[in-house]
C-alpha positions, 0 to 999 in steps of 0.5 A, spaced: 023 479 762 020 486 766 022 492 762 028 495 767 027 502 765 028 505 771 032 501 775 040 500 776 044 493 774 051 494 776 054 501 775 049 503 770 042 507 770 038 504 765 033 510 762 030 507 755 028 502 752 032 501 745 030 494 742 029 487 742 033 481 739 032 474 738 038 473 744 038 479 748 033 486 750 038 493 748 037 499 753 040 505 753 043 507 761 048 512 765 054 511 768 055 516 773 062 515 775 064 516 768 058 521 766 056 517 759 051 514 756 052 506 755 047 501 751 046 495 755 046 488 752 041 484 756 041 476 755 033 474 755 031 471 763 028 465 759 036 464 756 040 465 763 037 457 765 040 455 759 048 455 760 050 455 753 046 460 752 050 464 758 057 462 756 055 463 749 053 471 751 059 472 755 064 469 749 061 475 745 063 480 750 069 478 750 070 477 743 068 484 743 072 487 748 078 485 744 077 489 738 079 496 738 077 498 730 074 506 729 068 502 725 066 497 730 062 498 736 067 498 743 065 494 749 066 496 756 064 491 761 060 484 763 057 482 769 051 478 771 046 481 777 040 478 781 041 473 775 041 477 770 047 477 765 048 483 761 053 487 757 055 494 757 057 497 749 058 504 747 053 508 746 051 510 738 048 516 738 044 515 730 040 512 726 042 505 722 043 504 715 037 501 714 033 507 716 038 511 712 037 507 706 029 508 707 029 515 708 033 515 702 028 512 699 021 515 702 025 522 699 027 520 692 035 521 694 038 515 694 046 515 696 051 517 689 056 511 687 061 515 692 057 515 697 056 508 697 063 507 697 064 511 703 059 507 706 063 501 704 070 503 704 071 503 712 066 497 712 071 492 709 075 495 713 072 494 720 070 487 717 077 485 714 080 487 722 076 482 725 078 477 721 085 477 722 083 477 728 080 470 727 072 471 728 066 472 722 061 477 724 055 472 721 049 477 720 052 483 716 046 487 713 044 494 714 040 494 721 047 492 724 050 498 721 050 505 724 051 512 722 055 516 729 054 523 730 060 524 726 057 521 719 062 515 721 060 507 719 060 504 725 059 496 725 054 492 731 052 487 733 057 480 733 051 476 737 052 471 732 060 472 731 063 465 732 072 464 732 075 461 726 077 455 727 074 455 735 068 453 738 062 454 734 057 457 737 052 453 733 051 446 732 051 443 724 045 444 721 043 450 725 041 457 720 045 463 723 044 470 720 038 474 716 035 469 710 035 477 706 042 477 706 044 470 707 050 466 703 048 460 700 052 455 705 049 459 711 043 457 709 045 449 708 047 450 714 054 450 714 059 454 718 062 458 713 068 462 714 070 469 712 067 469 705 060 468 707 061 474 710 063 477 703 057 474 701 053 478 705 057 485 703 055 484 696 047 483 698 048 490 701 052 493 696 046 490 691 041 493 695 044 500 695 045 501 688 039 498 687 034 501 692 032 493 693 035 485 695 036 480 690 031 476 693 024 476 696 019 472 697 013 471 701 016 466 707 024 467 709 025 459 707 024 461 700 028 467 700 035 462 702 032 457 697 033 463 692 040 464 694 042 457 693 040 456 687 037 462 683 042 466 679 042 473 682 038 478 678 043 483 675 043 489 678 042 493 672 035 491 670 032 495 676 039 500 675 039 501 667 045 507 667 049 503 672 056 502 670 059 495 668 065 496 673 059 497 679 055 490 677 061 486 676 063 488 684 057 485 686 056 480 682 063 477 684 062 478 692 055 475 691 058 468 687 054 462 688 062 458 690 066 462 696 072 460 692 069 465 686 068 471 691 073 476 693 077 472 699 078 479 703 073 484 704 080 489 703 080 487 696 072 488 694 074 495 697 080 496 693 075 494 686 070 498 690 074 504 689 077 504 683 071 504 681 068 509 684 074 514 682 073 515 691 081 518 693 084 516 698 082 518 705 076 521 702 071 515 705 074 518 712 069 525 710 063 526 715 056 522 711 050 526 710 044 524 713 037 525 712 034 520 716 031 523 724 034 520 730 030 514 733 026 519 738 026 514 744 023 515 751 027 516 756 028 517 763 032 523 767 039 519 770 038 523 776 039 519 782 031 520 784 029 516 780 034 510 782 033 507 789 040 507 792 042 500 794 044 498 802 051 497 802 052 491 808 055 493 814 062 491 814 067 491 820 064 487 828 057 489 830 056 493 836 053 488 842 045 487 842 041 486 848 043 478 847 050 480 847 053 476 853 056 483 857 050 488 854 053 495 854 048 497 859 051 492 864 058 494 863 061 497 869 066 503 866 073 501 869 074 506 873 068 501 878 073 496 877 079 499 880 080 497 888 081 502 893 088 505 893 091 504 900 094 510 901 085 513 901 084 513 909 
């Protein structure tokens, strides 16, 4: 696909270039009309023949336009242009917690048991709303989780979001999500349901008392066979000082059967919690970040930039020189009138 930068889609200005995923391009674009900043979900042009794939991404767009939670991304608008299917979501103004996590580590200051479960606390919370709302967001990990401007968490990318009970969006036997953070039914591939995703919070929530994954290896085919039959490492062999109550929090979210896990992400939340001594509302205070934003290159949304696209003229045509009574033929009525009788 041509890099849009530069060009309009609809209502929106596209000024930056964010991202590539495996479905779709991310760009940062203007809304003049609102005056904001939007991210542009854009569906690979080699997808758009395909018709699943397009009913696929618009699914997602309105599935997530359904949710209206202060963790999870918002989206506003989806619409196709010249071929092109896209999705425009809010705009997050801040690293994610993988860069965190990284620069954290590169800095030697790794996140207190608190501040994890300030990170963890309105996660679960996020997670536990959409799946009330019968949808499993299937690719929890740390790069689809966001830090705002105001230190809040912010939940992203449900491109692999499948409904509870409803029209999957992968066939049977067909791997979805990140081997990393993988549960052990995903990566047999089965569908899975709410659990896989509490799976997928105790991967994360190893990886931030640890400072690493459970499991690695050298090929992702071997990291989702570890996780379906290797004992998961206890988190106090690379941790040696950390609390029992913690190692047993994740432990429990990363069991093997999804019926020894936590069944709800509000209950790792509430272990989480209690563990930690957090009060309540506490995890509601600003997190502090050392990570830089990501410096993009980007455009002036200015209107010289964008090329103005022709409105079709609406209403009847003025009559041409083909016109059957051109104008310059037509004789002004006063021509037509015959003369009064009364004229001598």
């Amino acid at each position: 696909m041509a890099n849009l930068v530069g060009k309009s889609l609809g209502k929106y200005r596209i000024v930056a270039r964010l991202g590539r995923g495996g479905m779709a391009e991310v760009y940062k674009a203007f809304q003049p009309g609102l005056n904001r900043y939007v991210s542009i979900k854009v569906l690979h042009s080699h997808m758009v023949e395909e018709e699943n794939f397009v009913a696929r991404f618009e699914r997602e767009a309105l599935a997530i336009g359904k949710l209206r939670h202060p963790n999870i991304v918002q989206a506003f608008d989806f619409d196709r242009e010249d071929d092109i299917s896209f999705m425009a979501m809010e705009f997050i103004d801040g690293p994610t917690l993988k860069d965190e996590l990284q620069a954290r580590q590169e800095a030697g200051k790794p996140y207190s048991l608190k501040e994890i479960a300030r990170v963890f606390i309105p996660l679960c919370s996020a997670i536990d709303y959409a799946h009330a709302r019968q949808m499993i967001h299937r690719d929890l990990k740390p790069a689809n989780v966001m830090i705002n401007q105001q230190g809040q968490i912010v939940l992203t990318d449900f491109g692999i979001t499948r409904i509870i009970g409803g029209t999957q969006y992968t066939q049977t036997g067909a791997l979805s999500g990140t081997p990393a953070y993988m549960s052990p039914e995903q990566g047999q591939g089965q569908h899975g349901d709410e659990r896989s995703d509490i799976y997928s919070l105790g991967v994360m929530l190893y990886e931030m008392v640890t400072g690493a994954v459970p499991f690695d290896a050298d090929t992702p085919f071997v990291v989702i066979l570890k996780h379906i039959s290797e004992p998961v490492p206890p988190p106090s062999k690379l941790v040696p000082d950390l609390p029992q109550s913690i190692e047993q929090i994740v432990l429990k979210a990363m069991s093997k059967e999804p019926a020894d896990r936590y069944q709800r992400a509000g209950e790792l939340a509430v272990a989480l919690r209690e563990a930690t001594g957090l009060a309540s509302g506490e995890e509601y205070l600003p997190l502090p970040v050392i990570a830089l934003r990501p410096q993009i290159k980007e455009i002036d949304p200015t209107i010289e930039h964008f090329p103005v696209k022709e409105k079709p003229p609406t209403g009847p045509l003025p009559p041409g020189p083909d016109h059957p009574c051109p104008r310059y033929r037509r004789r002004p009525p006063c021509f037509n009138r015959r003369p009064s009788r009364n004229v001598r």
